[in-house]
C-alpha positions as CSV (number, residue, x, y, z in Angstrom):
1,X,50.7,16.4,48.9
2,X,47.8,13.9,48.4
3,X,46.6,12.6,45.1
4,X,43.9,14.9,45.3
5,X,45.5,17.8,45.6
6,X,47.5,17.4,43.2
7,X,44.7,16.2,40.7
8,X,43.3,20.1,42.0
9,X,46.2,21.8,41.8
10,X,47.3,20.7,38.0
11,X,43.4,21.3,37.0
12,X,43.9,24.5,38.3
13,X,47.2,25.4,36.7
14,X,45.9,24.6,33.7
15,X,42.9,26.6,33.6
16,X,44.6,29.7,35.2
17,X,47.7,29.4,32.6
18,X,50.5,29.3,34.5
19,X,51.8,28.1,38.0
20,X,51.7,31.8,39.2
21,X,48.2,32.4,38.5
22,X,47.5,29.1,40.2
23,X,49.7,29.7,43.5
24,X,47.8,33.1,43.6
25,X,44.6,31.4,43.3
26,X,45.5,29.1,46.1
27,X,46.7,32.4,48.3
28,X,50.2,30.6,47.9
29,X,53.3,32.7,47.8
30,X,54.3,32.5,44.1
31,X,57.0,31.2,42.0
32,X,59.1,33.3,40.1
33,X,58.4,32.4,36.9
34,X,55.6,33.3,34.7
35,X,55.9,31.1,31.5
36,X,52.4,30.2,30.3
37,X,51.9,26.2,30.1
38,X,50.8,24.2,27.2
39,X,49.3,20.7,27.3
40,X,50.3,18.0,25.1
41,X,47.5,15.6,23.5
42,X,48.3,13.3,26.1
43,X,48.1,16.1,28.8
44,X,44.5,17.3,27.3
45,X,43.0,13.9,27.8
46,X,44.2,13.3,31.8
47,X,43.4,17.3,32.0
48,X,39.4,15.9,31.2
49,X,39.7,12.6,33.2
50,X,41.1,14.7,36.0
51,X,38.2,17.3,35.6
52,X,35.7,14.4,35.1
53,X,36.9,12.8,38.6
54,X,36.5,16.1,40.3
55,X,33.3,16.3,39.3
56,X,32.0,12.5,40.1
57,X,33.7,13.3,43.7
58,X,32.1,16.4,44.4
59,X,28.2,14.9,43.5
60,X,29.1,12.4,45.5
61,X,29.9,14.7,48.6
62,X,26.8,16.9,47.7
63,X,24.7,13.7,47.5
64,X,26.3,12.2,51.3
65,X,26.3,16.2,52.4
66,X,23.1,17.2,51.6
67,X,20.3,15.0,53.4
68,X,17.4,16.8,54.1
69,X,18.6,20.0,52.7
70,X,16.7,21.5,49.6
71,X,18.2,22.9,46.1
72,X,16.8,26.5,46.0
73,X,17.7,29.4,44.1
74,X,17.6,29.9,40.4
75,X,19.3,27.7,38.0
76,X,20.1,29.0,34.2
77,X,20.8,26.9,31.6
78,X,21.5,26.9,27.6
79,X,20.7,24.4,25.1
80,X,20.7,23.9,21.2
81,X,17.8,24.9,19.9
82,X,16.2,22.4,17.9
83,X,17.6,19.7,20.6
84,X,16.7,21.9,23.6
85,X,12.8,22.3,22.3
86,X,12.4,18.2,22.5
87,X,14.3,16.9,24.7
88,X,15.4,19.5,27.7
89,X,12.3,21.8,27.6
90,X,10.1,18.8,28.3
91,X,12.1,17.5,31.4
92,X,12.6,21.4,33.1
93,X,9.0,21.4,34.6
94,X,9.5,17.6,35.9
95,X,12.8,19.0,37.4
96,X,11.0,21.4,39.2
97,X,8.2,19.1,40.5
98,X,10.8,17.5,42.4
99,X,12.8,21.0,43.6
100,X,9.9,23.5,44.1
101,X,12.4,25.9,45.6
102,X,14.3,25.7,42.2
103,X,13.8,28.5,39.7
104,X,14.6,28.1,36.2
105,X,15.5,30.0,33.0
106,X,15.8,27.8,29.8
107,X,17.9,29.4,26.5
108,X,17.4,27.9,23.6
109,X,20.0,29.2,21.0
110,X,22.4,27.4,18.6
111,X,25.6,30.1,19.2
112,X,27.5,28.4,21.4
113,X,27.4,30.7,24.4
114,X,30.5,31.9,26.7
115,X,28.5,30.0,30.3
116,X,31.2,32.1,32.3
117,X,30.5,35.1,30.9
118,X,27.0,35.2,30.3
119,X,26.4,33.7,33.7
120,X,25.0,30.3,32.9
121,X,24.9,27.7,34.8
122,X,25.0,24.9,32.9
123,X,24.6,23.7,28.6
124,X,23.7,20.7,27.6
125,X,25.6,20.2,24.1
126,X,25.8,18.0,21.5
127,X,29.2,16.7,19.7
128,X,32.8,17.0,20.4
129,X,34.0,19.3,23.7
130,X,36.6,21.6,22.4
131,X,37.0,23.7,24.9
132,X,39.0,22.3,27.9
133,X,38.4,25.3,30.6
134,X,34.7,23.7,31.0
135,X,34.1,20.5,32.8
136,X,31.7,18.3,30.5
137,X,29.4,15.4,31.8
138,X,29.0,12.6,28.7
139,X,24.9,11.8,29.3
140,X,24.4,9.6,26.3
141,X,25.6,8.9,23.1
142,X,24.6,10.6,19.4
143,X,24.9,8.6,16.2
144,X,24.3,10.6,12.9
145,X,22.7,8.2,10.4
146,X,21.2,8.8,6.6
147,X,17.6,8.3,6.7
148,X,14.2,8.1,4.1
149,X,10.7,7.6,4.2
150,X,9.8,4.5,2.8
151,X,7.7,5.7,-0.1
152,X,10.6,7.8,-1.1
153,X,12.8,4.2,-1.1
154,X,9.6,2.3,-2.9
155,X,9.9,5.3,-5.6
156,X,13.6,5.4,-6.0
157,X,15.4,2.4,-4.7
158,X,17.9,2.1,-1.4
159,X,21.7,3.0,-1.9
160,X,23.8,0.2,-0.7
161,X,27.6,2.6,-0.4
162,X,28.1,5.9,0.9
163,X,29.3,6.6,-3.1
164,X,25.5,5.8,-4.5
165,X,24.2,8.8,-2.6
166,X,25.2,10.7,-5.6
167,X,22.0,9.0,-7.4
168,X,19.5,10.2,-5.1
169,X,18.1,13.2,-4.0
170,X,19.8,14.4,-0.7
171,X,18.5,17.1,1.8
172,X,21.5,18.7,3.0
173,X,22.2,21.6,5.8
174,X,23.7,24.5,4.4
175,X,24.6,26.5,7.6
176,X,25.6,24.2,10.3
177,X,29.2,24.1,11.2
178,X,29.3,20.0,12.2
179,X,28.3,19.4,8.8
180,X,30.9,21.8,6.8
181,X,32.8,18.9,6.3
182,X,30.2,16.7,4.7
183,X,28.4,13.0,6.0
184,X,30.4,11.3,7.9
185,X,31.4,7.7,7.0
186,X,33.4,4.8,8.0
187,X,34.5,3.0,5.2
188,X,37.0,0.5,5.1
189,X,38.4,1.3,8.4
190,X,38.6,5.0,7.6
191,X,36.6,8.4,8.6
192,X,35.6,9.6,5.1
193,X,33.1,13.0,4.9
194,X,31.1,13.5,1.4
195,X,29.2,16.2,0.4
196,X,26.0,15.4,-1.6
197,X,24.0,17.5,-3.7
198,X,20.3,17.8,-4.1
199,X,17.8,19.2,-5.0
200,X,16.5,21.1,-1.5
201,X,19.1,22.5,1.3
202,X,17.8,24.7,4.1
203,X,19.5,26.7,7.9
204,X,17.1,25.1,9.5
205,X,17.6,21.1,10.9
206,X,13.8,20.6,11.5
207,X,13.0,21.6,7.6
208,X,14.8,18.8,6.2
209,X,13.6,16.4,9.0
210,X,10.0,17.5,7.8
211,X,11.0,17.1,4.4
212,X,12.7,13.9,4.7
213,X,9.0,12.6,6.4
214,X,7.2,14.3,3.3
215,X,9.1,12.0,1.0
216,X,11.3,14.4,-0.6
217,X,14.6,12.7,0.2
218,X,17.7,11.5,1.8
219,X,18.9,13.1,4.7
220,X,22.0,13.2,7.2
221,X,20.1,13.5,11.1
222,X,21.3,12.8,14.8
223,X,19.4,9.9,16.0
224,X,18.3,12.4,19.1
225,X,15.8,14.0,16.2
226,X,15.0,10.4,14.3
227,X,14.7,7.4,17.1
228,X,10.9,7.8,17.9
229,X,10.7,7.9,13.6
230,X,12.5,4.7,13.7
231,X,10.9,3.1,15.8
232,X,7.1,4.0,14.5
233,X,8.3,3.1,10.4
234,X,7.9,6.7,9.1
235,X,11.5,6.6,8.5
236,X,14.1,3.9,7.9
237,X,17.5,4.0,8.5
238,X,20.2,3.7,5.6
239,X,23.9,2.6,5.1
240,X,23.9,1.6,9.1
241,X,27.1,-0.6,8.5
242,X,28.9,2.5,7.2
243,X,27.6,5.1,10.3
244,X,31.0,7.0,11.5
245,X,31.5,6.2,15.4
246,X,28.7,8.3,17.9
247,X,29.6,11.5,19.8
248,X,27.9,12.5,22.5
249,X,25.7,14.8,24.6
250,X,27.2,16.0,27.1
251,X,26.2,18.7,30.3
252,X,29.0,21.1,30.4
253,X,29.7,23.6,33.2
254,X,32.4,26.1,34.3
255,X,35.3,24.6,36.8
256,X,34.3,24.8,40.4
257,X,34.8,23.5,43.1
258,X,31.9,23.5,45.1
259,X,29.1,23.6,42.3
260,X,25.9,24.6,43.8
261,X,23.7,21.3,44.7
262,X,20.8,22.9,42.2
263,X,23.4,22.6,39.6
264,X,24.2,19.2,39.8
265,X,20.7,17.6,41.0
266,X,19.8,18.8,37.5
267,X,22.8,17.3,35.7
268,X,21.8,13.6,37.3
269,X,18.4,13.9,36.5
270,X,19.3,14.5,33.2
271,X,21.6,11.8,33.2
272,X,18.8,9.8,34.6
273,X,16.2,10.3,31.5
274,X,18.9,10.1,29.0
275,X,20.4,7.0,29.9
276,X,16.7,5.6,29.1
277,X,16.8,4.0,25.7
278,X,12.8,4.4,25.4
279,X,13.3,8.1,26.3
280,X,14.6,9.1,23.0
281,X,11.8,6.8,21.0
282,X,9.1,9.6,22.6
């Protein structure tokens, strides 16, 4: 059996749950036993290098493959939605100024939807990729970072420790899953979270950004929402030597083997824009 194959056959044992299911799969006579499979750590990182290298290999046969054949057919995909309003909605009608033939539904929506089930295509997502049954696609790295106007810092002085938060006002999220733990921080070599009060919390991301321009306070944003900011002086960043390591955004898609060439023509282009550092100062 070749390397690839095997890479194949143990992505697909995996995903299916046991050798059985897999041997079926594969229209393979199957073994006798049944017992269900469970991956060690070590076993869940090859399991997303293996499903990684799947994927590079099959854009590169759709890319030698396809020539002068056009992506048609209708693509769906899901996003966040306070990240999908700035920085996927913008790029779908480019997308389809290059593959007229390509139709497109765009959902917004900050559940994190079942792509399988509710017949999506693709999601573009942002943070860690639990979920091992989908093949994810890193496109660019997310830092989260304290920032403030700089009237608010004129008015009430800069904190120099993670600990000196407790002095200022902070504009915290109070339904967001990735921030149940608190800001992240490294400190001293170490992840710590803290969970700083304030005056003002709010659901919604885009409140405390719009606060946190108004002067109001400190808050806890991905650098996806606060680059062009930045970059312009409405904002400055804080406590940058004690920023906890990035995640990333990632395109995430069910396990297949032949994805349709719609499918991944939009996952380079997206790796295309977002591998532009000035794309994110927009």
């Amino acid at each position: 059996m070749g390397k690839l194959k095997q890479l194949e056959s143990f992505v697909s044992v995996v995903l299916r749950g046991s050798l059985t299911a897999a041997a079926r799969a594969e229209g393979v006579a199957p073994a006798i036993t049944t017992r269900r499979l469970t991956l060690t750590h070590e076993g869940s990182a090859f399991l997303e290098d293996c499903q990684r290298l799947l994927a590079d290999l099959g854009n590169a046969e759709a890319s030698v493959s396809a020539g002068g054949v056009k992506a048609s057919g209708h693509l769906r995909i899901t996003a966040p939605a306070g990240f999908g309003r700035r920085h996927v909605a913008p790029l779908v009608p480019k997308f389809r100024q290059q593959h007229a033939d390509v139709t497109v539904t765009l959902n917004l929506n900050d559940r994190v939807v079942d792509l399988a089930g509710e017949g999506f295509d693709c999601a573009v997502r942002v943070g860690e990729m639990p979920d091992s049954s989908l093949v994810s696609v890193r496109l660019a790295d997310n830092r989260r970072l304290c920032v403030a106007s700089p009237r608010y810092l004129k008015a009430h002085g800069t904190p120099r420790h993670p600990g000196d938060l407790a002095k200022f006002d902070c504009l915290t999220l109070s339904s967001d899953s990735s921030q149940a733990r608190g800001w992240a921080f490294e400190v001293g070599g170490e992840l710590v979270h803290l969970k700083p009060g304030g005056p003002l919390n709010c659901s919604d991301g885009q409140v405390l950004h719009d606060w946190c321009l108004a002067d109001y306070g400190i808050a806890w944003r991905s650098t996806w929402e606060v680059e062009s900011d930045l970059a312009n002086g409405r904002l400055v960043a804080l406590l940058e030597e004690f920023a906890a390591p990035p995640n990333g955004i990632y395109a995430v898609f069910p396990h297949a083997r032949h994805l349709p060439l719609r499918v991944r023509l939009w996952i380079d282009f997206l790796k295309h824009h977002y591998g532009r550092p000035e794309f994110w100062r927009l």
